[in-house]
N, C-alpha and C positions, 0 to 999 in steps of 0.2 A: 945233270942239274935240271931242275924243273924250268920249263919256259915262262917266262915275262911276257904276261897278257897287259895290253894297255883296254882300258875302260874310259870313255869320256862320254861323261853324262851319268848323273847319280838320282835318279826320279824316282817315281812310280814303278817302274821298269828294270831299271840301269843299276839299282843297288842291289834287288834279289838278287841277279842273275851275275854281278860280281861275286857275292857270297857264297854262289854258289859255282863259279869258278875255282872260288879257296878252296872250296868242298873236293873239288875235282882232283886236288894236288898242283894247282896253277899258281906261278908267283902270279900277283895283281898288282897293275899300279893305276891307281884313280886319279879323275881328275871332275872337279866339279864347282861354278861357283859357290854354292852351298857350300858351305867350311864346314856344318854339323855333318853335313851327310859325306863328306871325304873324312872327320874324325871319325865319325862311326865303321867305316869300310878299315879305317887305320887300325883302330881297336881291334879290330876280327884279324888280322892278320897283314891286310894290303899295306903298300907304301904307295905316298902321293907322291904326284911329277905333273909336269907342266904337259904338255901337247909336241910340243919339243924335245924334250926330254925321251917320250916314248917314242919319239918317231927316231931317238939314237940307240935306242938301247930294247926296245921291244919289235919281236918277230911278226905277229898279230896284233891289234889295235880295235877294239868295237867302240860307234860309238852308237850312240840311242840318246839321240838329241830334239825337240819339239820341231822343228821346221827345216827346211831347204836352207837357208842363212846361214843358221847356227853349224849344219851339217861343213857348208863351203868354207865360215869363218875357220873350222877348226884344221882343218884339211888344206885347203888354200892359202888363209891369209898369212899375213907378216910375223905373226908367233904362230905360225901352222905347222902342221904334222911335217910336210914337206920339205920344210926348208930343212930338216938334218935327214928325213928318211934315207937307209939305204936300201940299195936297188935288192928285191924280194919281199920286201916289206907287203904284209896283206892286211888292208883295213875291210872290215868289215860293217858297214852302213847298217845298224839293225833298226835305225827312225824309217818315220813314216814319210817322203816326201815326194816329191814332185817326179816320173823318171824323166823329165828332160832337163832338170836340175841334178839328179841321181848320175843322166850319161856322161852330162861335161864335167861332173868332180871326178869320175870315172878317167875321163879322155885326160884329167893335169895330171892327174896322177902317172898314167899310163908314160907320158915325157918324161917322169923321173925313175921308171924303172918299177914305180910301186903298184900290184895287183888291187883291186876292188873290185866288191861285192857287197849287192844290196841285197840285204836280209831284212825284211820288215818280220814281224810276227804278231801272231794274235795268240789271243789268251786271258791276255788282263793281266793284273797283278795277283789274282791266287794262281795258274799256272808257270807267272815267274821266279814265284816264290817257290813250287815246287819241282820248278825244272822241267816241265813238261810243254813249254809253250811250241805252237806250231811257228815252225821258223820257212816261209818263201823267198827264195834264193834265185837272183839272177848273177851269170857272171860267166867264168871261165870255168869247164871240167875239172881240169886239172888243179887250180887255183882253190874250186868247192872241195873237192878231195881233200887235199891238204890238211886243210881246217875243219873237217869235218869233225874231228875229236872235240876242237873245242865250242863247236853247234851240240854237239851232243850233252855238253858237260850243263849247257841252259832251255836245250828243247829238246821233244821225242819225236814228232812228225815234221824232217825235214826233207823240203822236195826243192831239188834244182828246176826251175819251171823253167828256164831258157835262159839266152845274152843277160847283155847289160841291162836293166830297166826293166827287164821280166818282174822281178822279186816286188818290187814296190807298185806295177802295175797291178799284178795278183794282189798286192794287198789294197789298191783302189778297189780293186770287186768285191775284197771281203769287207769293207766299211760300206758297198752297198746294202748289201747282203745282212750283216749284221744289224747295223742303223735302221734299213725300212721295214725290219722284221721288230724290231723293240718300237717301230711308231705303231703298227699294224698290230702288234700286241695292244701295245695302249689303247688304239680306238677301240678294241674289244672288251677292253677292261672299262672302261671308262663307261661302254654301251653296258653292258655287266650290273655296273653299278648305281647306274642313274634307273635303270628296270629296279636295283632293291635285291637285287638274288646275291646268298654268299658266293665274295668271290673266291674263297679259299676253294672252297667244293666245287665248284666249276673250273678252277683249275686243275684239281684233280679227275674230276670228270673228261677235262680234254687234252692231258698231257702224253695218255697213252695213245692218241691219235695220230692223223697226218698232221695236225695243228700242234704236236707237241715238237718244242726245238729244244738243242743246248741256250737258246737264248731265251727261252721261256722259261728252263729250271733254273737258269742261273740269277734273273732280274725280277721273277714275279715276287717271289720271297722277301727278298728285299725291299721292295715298291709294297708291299705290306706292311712292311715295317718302318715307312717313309726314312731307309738307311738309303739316303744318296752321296753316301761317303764315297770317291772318285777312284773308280778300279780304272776306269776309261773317263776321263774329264769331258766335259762338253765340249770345250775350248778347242782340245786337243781333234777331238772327232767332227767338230767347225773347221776347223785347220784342211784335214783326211778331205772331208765332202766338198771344199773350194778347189782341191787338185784333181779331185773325181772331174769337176762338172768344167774346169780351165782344161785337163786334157782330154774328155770326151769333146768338146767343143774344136777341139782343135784337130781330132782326127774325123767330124765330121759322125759323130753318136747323140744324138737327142737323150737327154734322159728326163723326161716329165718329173717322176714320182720323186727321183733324188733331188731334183732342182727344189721340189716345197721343201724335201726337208732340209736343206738349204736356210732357208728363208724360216723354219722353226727351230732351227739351233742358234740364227741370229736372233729372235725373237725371245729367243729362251737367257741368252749373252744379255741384253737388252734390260734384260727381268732380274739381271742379278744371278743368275744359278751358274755362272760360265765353268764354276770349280766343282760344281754338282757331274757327278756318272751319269752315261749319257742314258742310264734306266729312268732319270730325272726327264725325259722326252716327255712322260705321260703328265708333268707339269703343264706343260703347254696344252695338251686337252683336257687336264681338272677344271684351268680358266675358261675355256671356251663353251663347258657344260655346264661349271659353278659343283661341281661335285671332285668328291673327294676319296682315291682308290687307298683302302685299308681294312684291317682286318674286322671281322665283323663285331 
């Protein structure tokens, strides 16, 4: 008999990579405030259940939830995974949050017998949509092993990178990494555009360089087409860069360059764009030069 994956959280995210659970041969059971997006998982094949429910009746459980909170409410609180889990139970954390919020859901769990692992991953939602998202794993060997099958059925590059709190650390660096590389795109585009030169062609001209990234073919395109439909929310990557710069501070890591961009994704929240992809960054330098990055 096929195993009963639980799902909680049906987003950006959290619906592809159910769908594509089904794909895998995996019973599914969803769970999500959104009632469209639990009917829709329903239709394709899933059954819905509470948080409860899966933690009686499901071996694996992933959730891909916006915040630390929502992560703890579902797993911890009073209608939480917990209170029916039985002991072997493996949740697997694939949100973005905090690890020192990541260790302690980690350490309730551990009291009742239940494995966790944090899986953050990147990608966006065209890589969830096709299964190929990079999934960073922190946790127990044994515990990653297990579950690997069903890491594979929603990502192609998965790396155990260490303990508990590794997986969502690693993904603090790659929301440095990705973030200040889409602002440093934009000052260049924005400088591009206020000189007058096409920007198409100058992106062609420097894509096959050291300046060319996956982050420059994936957002220049779009930012052409002023499409800042939310592959990556603002919001969401506000969220990421307050736990970047809460736990560098707290192990004693200056970080300059992320702290502004800090202070430009609040500014960008501010402006109204908070639902806008965070390729919507180069918004915040159009105002500041009065110019406007699009096709020629």
């Amino acid at each position: 008999m096929a195993q009963t994956i639980g799902v909680i959280g049906l987003g950006i995210m959290g619906k592809p990579m159910s769908l594509n659970l089904l794909k895998a041969g995996y019973k599914v059971m969803v769970n999500d405030l959104n009632t469209e997006s639990v009917n829709a998982l329903v239709e394709a094949g899933a059954t819905a259940g509470t948080p409860q429910e899966m933690g009686s009746v499901c071996k694996v459980i992933i959730t891909m939830l916006p915040a630390s909170q929502h992560v703890k409410q579902v797993v911890t609180g009073e209608n939480g995974i917990l209170k029916t889990a039985k002991e072997g139970l493996v949740i697997i954390d694939m949100s973005s949050i905090s690890p020192v919020a990541s260790v302690e859901i980690s350490n309730e769990a551990a009291k009742r017998g239940v494995e966790m692992l944090d899986a953050p991953v990147s990608g966006g939602e065209p890589k969830a949509i096709d299964g190929t998202l990079s999934i960073m794993v922190g946790g127990k060997e044994t515990v990653f092993e297990s579950v690997k099958p069903v890491l594979q059925a929603v990502g192609s590059d998965i790396t155990l990178v260490g303990k508990s709190g590794s997986g969502v650390t690693a993904k603090l660096a790659n929301q440095i990494i990705v973030n200040l590389n889409i602002a440093a795109m934009s000052e260049a585009l924005i400088l591009a555009a206020k000189a007058g030169i096409d920007i198409e062609k100058m992106y062609q001209a420097i894509r096959g360089g050291l300046a060319g990234s996956a982050v420059l073919d994936a957002k220049v395109p779009l930012i052409l087409d002023r499409n800042f439909v939310a592959g990556g929310r603002i919001d969401i990557n506000l969220k990421d860069i307050t736990n970047v710069m809460e736990t560098a501070h707290d192990i004693g890591v200056p970080l300059p360059l992320t702290s502004q961009l800090l202070e430009i994704f609040h500014a960008l929240k501010v402006d109204g764009k908070a639902g806008d992809d965070h390729g919507g960054i180069i918004q915040y330098y159009e105002k500041l030069a009065n110019v406007e990055v699009k096709r020629g």
